[in-house]
C-alpha positions as CSV (number, residue, x, y, z in Angstrom):
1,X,-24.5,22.4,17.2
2,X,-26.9,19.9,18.3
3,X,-26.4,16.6,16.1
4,X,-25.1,13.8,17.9
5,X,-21.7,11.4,16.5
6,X,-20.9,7.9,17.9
7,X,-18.1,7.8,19.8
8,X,-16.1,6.0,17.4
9,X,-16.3,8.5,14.9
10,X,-15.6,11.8,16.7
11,X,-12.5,9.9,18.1
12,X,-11.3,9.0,14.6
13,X,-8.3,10.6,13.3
14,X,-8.5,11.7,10.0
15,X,-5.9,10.7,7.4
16,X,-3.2,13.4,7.0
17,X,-3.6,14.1,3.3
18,X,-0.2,15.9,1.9
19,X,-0.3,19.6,0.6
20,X,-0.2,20.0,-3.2
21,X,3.4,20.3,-4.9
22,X,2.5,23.5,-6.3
23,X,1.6,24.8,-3.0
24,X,4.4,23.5,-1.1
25,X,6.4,25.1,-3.6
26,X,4.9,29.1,-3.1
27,X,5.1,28.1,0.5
28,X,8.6,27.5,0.6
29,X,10.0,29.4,-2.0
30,X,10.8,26.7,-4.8
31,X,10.6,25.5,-7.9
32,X,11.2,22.1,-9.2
33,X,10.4,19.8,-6.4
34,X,10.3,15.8,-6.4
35,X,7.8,13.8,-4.7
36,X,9.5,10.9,-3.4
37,X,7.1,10.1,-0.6
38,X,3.7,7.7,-1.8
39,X,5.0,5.0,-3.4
40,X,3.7,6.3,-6.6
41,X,5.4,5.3,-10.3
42,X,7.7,7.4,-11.4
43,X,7.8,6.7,-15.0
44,X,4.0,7.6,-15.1
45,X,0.8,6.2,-16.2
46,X,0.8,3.8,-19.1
47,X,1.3,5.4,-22.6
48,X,-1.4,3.1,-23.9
49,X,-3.6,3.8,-21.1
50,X,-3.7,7.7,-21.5
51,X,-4.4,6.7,-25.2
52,X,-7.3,5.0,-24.4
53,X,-8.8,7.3,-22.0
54,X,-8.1,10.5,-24.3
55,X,-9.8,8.3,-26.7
56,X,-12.8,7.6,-24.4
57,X,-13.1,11.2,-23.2
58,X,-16.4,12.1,-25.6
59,X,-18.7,9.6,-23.4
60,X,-18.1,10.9,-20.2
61,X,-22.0,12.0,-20.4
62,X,-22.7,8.0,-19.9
63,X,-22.7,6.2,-17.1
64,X,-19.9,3.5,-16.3
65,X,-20.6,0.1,-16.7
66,X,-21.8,-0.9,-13.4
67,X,-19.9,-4.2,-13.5
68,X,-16.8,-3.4,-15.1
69,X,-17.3,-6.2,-17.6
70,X,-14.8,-5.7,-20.5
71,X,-11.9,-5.3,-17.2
72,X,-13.4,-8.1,-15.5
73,X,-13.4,-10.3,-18.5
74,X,-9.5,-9.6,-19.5
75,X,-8.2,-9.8,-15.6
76,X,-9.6,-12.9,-15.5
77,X,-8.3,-14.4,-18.7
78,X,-5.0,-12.7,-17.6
79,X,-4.7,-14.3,-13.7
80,X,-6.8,-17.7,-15.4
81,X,-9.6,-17.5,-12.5
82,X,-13.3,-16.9,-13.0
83,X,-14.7,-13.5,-13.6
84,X,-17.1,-14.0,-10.7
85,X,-14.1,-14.0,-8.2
86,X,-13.0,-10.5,-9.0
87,X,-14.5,-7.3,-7.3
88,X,-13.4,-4.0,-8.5
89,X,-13.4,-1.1,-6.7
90,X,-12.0,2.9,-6.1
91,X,-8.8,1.8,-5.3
92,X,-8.4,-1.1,-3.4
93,X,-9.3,0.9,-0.5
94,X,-12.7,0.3,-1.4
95,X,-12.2,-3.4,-1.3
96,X,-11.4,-2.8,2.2
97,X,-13.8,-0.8,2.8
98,X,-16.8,-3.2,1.5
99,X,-15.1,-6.7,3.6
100,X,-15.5,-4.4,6.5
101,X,-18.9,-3.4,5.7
102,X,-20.1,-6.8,5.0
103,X,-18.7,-9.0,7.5
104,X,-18.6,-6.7,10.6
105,X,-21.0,-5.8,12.6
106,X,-21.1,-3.4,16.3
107,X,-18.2,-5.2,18.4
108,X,-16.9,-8.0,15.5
109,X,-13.3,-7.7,15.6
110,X,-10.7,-7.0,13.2
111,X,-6.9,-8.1,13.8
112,X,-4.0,-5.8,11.8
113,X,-0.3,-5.4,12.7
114,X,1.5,-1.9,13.9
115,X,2.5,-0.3,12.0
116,X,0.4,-1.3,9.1
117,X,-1.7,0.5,6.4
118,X,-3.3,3.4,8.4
119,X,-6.6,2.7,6.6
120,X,-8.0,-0.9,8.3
121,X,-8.0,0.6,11.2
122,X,-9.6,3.9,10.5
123,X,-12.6,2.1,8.6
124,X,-13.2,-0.5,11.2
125,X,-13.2,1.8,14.1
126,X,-15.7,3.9,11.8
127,X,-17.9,1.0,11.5
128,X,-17.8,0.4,15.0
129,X,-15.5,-2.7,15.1
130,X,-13.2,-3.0,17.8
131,X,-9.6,-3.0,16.3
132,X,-6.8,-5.8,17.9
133,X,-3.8,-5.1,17.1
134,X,-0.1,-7.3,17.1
135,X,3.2,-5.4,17.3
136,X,5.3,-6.3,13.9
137,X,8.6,-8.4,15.3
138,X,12.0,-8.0,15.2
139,X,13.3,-11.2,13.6
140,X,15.7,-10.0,10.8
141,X,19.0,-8.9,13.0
142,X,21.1,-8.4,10.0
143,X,18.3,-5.3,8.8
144,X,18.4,-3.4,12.2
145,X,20.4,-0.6,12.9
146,X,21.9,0.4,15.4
147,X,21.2,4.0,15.8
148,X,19.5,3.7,19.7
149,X,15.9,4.0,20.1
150,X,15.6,2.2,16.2
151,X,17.3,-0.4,16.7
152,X,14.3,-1.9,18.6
153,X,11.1,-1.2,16.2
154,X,9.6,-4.3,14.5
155,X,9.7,-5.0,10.9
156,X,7.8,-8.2,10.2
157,X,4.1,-9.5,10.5
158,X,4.3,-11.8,13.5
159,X,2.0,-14.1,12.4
160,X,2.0,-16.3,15.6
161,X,0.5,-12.9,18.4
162,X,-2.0,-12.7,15.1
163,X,-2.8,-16.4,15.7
164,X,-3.1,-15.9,19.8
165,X,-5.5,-12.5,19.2
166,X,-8.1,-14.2,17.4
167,X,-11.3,-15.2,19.4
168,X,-15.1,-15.9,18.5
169,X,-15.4,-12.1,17.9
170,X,-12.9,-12.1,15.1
171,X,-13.9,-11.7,11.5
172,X,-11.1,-10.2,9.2
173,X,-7.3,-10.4,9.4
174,X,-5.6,-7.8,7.4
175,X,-1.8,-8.9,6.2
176,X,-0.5,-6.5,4.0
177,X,2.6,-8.5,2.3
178,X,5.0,-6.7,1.3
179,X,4.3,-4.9,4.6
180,X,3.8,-1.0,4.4
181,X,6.3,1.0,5.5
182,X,8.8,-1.7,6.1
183,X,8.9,-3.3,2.9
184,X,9.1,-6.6,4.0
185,X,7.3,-10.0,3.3
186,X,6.3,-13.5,4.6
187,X,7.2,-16.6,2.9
188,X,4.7,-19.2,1.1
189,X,5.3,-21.7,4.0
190,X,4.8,-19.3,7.1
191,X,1.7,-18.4,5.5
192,X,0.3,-21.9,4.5
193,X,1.4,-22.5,8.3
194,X,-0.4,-19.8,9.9
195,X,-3.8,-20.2,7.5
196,X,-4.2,-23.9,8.7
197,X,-4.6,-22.7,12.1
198,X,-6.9,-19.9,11.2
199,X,-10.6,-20.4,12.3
200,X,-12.9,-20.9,9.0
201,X,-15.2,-18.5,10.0
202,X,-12.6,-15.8,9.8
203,X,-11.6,-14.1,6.3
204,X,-7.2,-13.4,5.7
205,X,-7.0,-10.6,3.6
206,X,-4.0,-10.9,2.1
207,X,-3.2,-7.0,0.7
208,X,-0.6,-7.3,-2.1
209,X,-0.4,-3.6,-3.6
210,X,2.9,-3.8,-4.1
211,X,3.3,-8.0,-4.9
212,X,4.6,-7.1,-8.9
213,X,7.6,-5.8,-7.4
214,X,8.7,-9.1,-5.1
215,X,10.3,-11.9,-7.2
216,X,8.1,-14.3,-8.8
217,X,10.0,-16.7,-6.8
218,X,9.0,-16.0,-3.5
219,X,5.6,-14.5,-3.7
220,X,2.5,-15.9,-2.3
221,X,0.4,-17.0,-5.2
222,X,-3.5,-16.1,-4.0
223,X,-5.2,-18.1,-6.1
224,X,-4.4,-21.0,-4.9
225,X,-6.3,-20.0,-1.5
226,X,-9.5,-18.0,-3.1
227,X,-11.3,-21.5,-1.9
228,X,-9.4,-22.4,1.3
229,X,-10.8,-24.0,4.5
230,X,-10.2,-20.6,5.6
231,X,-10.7,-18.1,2.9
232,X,-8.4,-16.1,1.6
233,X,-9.4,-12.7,0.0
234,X,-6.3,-10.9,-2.0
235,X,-6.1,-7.3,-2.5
236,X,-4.5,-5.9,-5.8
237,X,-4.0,-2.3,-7.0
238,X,-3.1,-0.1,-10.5
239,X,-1.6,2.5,-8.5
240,X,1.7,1.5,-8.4
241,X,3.2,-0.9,-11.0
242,X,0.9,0.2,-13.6
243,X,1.4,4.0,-12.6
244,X,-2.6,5.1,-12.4
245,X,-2.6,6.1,-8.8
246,X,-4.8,8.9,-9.5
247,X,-7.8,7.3,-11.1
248,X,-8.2,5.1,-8.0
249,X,-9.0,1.6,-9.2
250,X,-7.9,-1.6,-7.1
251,X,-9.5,-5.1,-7.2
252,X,-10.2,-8.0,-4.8
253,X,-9.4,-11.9,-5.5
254,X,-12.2,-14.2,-3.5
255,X,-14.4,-16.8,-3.4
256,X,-17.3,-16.3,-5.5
257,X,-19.9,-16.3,-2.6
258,X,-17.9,-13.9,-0.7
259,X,-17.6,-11.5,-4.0
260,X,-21.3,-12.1,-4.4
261,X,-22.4,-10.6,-0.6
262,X,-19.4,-7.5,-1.7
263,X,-21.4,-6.5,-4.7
264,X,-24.7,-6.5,-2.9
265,X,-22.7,-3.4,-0.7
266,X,-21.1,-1.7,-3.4
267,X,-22.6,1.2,-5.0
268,X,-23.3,0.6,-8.9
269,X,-20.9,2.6,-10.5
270,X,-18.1,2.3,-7.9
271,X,-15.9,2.4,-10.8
272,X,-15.8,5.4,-13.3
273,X,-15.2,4.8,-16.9
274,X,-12.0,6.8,-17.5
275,X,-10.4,4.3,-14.7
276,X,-12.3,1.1,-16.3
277,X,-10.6,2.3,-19.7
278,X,-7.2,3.0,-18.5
279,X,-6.9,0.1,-16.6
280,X,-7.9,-2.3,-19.3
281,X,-5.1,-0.7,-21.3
282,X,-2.5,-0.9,-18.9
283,X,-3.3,-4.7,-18.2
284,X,-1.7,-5.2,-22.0
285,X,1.3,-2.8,-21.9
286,X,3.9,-4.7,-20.8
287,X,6.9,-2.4,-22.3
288,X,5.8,-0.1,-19.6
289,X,5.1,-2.8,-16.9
290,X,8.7,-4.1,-17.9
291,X,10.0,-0.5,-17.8
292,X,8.9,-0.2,-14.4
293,X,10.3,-3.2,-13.1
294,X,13.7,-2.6,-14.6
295,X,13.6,1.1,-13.0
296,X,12.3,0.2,-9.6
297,X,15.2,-2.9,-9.3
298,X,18.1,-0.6,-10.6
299,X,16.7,2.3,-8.1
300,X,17.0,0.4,-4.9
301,X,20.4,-1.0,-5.9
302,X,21.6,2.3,-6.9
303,X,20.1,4.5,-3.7
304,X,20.9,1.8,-1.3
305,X,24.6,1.9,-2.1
306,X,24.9,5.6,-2.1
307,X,22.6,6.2,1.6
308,X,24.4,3.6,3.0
309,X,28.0,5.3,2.0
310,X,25.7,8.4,4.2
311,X,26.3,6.5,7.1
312,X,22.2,5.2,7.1
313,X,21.1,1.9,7.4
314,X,18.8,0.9,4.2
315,X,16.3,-2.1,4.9
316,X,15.9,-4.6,2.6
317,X,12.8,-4.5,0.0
318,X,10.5,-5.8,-2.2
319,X,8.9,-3.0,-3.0
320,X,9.2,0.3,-4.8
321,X,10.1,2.0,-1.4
322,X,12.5,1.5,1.0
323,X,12.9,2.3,4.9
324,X,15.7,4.6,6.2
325,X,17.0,4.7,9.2
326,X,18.6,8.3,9.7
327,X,19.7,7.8,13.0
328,X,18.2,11.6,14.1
329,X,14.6,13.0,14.5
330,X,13.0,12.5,11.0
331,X,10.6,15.4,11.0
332,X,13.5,17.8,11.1
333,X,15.1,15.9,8.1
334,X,11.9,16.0,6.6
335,X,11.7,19.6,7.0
336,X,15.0,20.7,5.6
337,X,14.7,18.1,2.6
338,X,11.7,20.2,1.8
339,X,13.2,22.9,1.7
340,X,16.0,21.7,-0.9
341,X,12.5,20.9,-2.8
342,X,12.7,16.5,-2.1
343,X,9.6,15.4,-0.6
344,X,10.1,12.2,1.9
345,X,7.8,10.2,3.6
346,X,8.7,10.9,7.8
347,X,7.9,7.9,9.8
348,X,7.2,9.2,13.4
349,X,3.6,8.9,12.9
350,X,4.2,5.2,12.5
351,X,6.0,4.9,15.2
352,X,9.5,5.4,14.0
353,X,10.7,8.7,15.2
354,X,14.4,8.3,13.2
355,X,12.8,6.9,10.4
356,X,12.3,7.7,6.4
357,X,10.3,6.3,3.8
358,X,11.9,6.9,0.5
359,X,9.6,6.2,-2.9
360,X,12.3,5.4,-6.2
361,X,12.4,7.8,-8.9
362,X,13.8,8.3,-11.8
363,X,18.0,8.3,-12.3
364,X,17.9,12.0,-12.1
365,X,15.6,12.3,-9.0
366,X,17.2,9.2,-7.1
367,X,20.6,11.2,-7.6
368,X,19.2,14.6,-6.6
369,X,17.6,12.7,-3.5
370,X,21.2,11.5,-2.2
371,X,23.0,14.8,-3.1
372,X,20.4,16.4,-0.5
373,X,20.4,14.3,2.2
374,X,24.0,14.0,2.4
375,X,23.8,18.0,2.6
376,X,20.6,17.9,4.7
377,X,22.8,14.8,6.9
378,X,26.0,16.7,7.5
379,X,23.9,19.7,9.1
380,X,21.9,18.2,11.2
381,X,24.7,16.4,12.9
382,X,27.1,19.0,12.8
383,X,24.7,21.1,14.4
């Protein structure tokens, strides 16, 4: 064929999407299986939200509303900021998506950690954005195993190489806190620390998809940076707390002018109605919100006692996943958990050959998780 691709587009590696259950199942012979691999929430969406969308089902021939207004309006009262610092989008990808789009141009750069959420990097290197990158650190001893080649992977932002990276080129910063796939956070002070030393011309995005499962106690609140010095964007999601990973609706926290230039990029129905519906449901359904918590909480306590007793080192969390070391080539554990019909997240694309992501489930799942990996454990290193 005779069209022609940029170079930073027939380089990109696409995103390895996962096979259907039902089709892992014919291909491996089971029934059954559990998915305990993308973070999703295992006691499902929202009762009240799949009310309100069933309920919503006979308008699908309208439009959406192109600004989300009845969502806007109630997020806002909810987080007590003003509607015109929200931005909704498909998924809080899209956010991403739309700061890259705005603020980037051919050679701006873009500074995210490894490993990180695979997606910054992907979108900037599609818009032509030159990616710099700062090696997570090593600076919680008493979470490292000591399985060998493990022992030395990072697990933390290190927020100081993110500091010496950033030049005249640099636009965005992408933190995702908790970190994705180590589970692990920076404190309110490191942060404040870090942003006072960050150039006002650049924009922290501070991604917090998973910040309803770290304790109010120590999480960052975003708000209070929305109209920093240097401005702070915050990324937020309804994928995972709220359980409505597949209707793909995320938001952004930001300064009003910076929300203003976003919405001049999006697309006017970015957002489609049974997500708007379902979302504005799940905002006031705090049994299952509660429920969720509770589950998540109990999970890691439970499944961190029992892997441990497997001879595994379990990394501390605040999320609703959790980072194995195994201590032997993941894919292979992968590949026999799959077989027993439990999905796991390996980690050797990340960077961590010996390492699994675990997603918690429900009682039953979390206990048919451990049965198999001791199984899947003692044959791998007996054989």
């Amino acid at each position: 064929m005779k069209f022609k691709v940029s170079e930073n587009i027939s380089s990109l590696v696409p995103y390895p999407p996962g096979k259907p259950i039902e089709e892992l199942e014919r291909q491996y012979g089971i029934t059954g299986s559990i998915k305990l691999a993308s973070n999703e929430n295992a006691l499902g969406p929202s009762p009240k939200a799949v009310a309100a969308i069933s309920a919503g089902l006979a308008n699908l021939h309208r439009y959406p509303d192109g600004s989300s207004y009845y969502l806007t309006t109630r997020l806002a009262e909810k987080l007590g900021v003003a509607a015109n610092q929200i931005v909704f989008g498909n998924g809080s990808n899209e956010i991403i998506e739309l700061l890259i789009n705005t603020f980037l141009d051919s050679g701006a750069e873009v500074i995210t950690s490894n490993p990180t959420f695979l997606v910054y990097q992907k979108m900037v290197q599609a818009r032509g954005g030159v990616n710099r990158v700062a090696p997570l650190k090593n600076d919680q001893p008493n979470n490292i195993a000591g399985h060998g080649g493990g022992s030395s992977l990072g697990v933390a932002h290190d927020l100081g190489a993110i500091l010496a990276l950033i030049n005249e080129r640099t636009r965005l910063i992408f933190l995702d806190n908790p970190n994705n796939p180590t589970g692990v956070i920076f404190g309110r002070q490191e942060f404040e620390d870090f942003l006072g030393q960050v150039p006002e011309q650049v924009i922290v995005v501070l991604d917090e998809a998973y910040v309803d499962f770290v304790e109010p106690t120590v999480r960052i609140d975003v708000r209070k940076y929305l109209d920093n010095r240097t401005p702070v964007v915050g990324l937020r999601t309804f994928s995972k707390a709220y359980g409505l990973a597949g209707l793909r609706i995320g938001y952004g926290l930001m300064n009003s002018e910076i929300a203003d230039y976003l919405h001049r990029v999006r697309q006017p129905f970015n957002v489609n109605s049974p997500a708007q519906i379902g979302a504005l449901a799940a905002l006031d359904d705090d049994d299952h919100y509660n429920q969720t918590m509770q589950l998540t909480k109990d999970g890691i306590a439970w499944l961190t006692k029992e892997i441990t007793a497997l001879g595994c080192k379990v990394f501390d969390t605040h999320t609703n996943f959790f980072l194995v070391d195994v201590g032997l080539d993941c894919r292979k554990l992968y590949d026999k958990m799959l077989a027993k019909g439990v999905i796991v997240r390996p980690m050797s694309a990340y960077g961590y050959p010996e390492y699994i992501r675990i997603t918690v489930g429900l009682p039953e799942e979390n206990s048919r998780l451990a049965a198999s990996l001791a199984d899947v454990l003692a044959e791998l290193r007996n054989g």
